[in-house]
C-alpha positions in Angstrom: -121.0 -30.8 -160.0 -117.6 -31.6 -158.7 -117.1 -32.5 -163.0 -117.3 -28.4 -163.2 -113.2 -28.5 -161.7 -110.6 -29.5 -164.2 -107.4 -31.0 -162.3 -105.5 -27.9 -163.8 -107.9 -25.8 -161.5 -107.6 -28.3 -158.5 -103.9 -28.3 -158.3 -103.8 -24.2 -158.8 -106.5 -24.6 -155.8 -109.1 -22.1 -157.4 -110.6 -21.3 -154.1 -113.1 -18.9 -156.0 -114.5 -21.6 -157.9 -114.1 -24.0 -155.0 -117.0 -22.1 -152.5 -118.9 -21.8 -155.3 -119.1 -25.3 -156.3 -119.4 -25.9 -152.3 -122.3 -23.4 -151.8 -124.3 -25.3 -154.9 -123.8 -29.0 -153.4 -125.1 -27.5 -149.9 -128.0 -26.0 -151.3 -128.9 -29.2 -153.5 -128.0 -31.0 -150.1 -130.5 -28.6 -148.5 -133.2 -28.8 -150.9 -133.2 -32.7 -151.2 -133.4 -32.5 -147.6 -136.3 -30.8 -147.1 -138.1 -32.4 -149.2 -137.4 -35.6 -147.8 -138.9 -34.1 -144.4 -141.8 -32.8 -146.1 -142.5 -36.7 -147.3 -141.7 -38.6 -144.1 -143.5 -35.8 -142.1 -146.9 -36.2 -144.1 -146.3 -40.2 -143.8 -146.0 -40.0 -140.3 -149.1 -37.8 -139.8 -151.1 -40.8 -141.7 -149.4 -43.7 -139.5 -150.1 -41.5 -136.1 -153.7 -41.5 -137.6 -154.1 -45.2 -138.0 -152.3 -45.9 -135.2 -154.9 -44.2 -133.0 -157.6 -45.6 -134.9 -156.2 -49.0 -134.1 -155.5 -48.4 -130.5 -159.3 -47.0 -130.0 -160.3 -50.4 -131.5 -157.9 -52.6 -129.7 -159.3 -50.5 -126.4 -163.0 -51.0 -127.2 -162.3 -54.5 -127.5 -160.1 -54.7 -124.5 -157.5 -56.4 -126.5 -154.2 -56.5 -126.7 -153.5 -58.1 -129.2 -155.1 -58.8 -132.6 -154.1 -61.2 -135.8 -155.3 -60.4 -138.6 -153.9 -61.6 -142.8 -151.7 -58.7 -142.9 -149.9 -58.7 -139.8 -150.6 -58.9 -136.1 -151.5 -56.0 -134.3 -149.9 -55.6 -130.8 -151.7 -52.8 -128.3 -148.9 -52.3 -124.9 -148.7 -49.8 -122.3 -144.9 -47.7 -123.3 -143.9 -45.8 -120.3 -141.8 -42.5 -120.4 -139.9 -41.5 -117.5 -138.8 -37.3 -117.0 -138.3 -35.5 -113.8 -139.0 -31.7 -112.4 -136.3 -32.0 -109.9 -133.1 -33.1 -111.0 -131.6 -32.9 -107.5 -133.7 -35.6 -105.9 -133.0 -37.4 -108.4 -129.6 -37.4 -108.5 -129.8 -37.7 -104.6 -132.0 -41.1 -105.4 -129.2 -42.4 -107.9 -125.9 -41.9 -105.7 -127.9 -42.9 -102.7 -129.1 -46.5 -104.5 -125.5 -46.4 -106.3 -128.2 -46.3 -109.6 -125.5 -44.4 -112.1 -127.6 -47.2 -114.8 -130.7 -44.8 -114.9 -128.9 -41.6 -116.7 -127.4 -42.3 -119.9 -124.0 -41.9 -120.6 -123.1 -39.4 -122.1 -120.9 -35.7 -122.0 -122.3 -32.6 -122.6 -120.0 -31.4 -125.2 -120.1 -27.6 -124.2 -120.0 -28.4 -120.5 -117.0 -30.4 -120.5 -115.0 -28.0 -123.5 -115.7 -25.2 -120.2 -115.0 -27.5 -117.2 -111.7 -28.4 -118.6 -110.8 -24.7 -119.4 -111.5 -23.8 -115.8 -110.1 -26.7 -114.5 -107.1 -27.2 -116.4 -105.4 -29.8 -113.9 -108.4 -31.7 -113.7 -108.8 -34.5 -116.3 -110.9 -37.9 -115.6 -109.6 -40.8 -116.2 -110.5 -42.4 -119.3 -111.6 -39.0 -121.1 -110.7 -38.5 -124.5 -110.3 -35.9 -126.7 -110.2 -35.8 -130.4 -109.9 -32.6 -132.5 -111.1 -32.1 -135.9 -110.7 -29.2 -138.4 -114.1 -27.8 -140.0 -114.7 -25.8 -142.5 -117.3 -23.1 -143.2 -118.3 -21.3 -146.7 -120.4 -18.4 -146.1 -122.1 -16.9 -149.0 -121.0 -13.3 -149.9 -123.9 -10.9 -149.9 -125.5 -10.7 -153.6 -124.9 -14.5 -154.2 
């Protein structure tokens, strides 16, 4: 696609042509994309099938494990861990010194706000790093 920009045009920056060629890559991008979801989300849907096949299996046989010629078959408990009240638990991690428990990181949108009201406040260690974007929006008709 890019082929479509002569280096006459690229060093006259034809910004016309430029979004145009942009807005075609993104939708290609777009289109390839979804149908890459579509795929893996039907091939998911046929391992979550199996998989609860083989876990009803492994559970009527009160196994754990299974070998069979293709591969071993492994059946273990996976715990998940969420909580309803975020201030007990925060009480439980500075009272235990537990900071290990949350992960680390910064809420992008939080911190971009904290600093603005708190302009003389800046932890130790932060960094910052600023990046240009840039945005093509289609024009209406196109």
């Amino acid at each position: 696609m890019l082929d479509e920009i002569e280096s006459s045009q690229v060093t006259s920056v034809n910004l016309d042509l430029l979004a145009k060629i942009y807005l075609k890559i993104r939708d290609a991008k777009d289109e390839l994309t979804s149908q890459y979801k579509d795929k893996v989300a039907g091939l998911q849907e046929q391992l979550d099938t199996i998989e609860q096949e083989i876990n009803e299996v492994c559970k009527q046989m009160n196994a754990s494990s299974i070998r069979t010629s293709h591969g071993t078959i492994i059946r273990s408990v996976k715990p998940r861990y969420w909580t309803s009240d975020w201030d007990s638990l925060y009480q439980v991690v500075k009272e235990h010194d537990a900071f290990a428990l949350l992960t680390k990181s910064i809420h992008q949108a939080n911190m971009k706000e904290f600093l603005a009201e708190n302009p003389n406040v800046l932890p130790a260690g932060l960094n910052v790093e600023n990046s240009y974007s840039v945005v093509v929006r289609r024009s209406k008709g196109n």
